[in-house]
N, C-alpha and C positions, 0 to 999 in steps of 0.2 A: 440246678435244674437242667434237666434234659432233654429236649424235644426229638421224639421219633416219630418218622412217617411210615405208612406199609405200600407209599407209591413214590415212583421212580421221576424225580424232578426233571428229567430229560427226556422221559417219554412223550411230553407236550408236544415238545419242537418236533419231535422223529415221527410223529402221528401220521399217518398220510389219508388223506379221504377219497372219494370217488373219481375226483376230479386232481389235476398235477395245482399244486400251494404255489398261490402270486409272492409278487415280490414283496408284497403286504402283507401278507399274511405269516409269512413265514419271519418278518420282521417283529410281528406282533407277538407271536409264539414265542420268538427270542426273547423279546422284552417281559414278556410275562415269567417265561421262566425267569430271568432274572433276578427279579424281584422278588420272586416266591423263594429265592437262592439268597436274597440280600435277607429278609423276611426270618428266614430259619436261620441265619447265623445272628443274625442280633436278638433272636428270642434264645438262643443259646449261650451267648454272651455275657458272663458273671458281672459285667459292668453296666452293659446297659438293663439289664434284670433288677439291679439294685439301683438304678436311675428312677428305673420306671416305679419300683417299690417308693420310693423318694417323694416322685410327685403324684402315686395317686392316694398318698396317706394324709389322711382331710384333715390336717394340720398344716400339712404343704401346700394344699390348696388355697386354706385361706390366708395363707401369707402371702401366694401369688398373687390372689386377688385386692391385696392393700396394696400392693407395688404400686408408687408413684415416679414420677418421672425424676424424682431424685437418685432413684439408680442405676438410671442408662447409662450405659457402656457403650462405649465407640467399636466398630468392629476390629479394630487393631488391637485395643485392651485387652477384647475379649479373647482373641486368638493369642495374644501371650499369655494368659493365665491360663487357658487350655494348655498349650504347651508347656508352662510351667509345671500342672496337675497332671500330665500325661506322663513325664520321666520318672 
């Protein structure tokens, strides 16, 4: 899956109004672009696409929702099976 847009993700930040953009503002502009930058690459993403297929498939839900505290993971565990699943 592919996501296209027909507007220009940088045109946010380059905007200028009537007035010269605070140090806020133009900060905020940054961050938004940003994220609308983070936003379309992981809706683009064959990985997280099939994540997201994963957990909103109401099978997957309601195993999350039996999860009991029998299978927490420490966050060190859990970042070496990432990196092991990663390679």
């Amino acid at each position: 899956m592919h996501i296209t847009t027909n507007w220009n993700a940088a045109a946010t930040a380059n905007t200028t109004s009537a007035r010269a953009p605070t140090l806020d503002s133009t900060r905020i502009r940054s961050d938004v672009d940003a994220a609308r930058n983070t936003a379309l690459s992981a809706l683009n993403n064959d990985r997280f696409r099939v994540m997201l297929e994963q957990i909103t498939d109401p099978g997957a839900s309601g195993a999350l929702a039996t999860m009991n505290s029998e299978n927490v993971v420490d966050l060190s565990t859990a970042l070496s099976r990432y990196a092991e699943n990663s390679k």
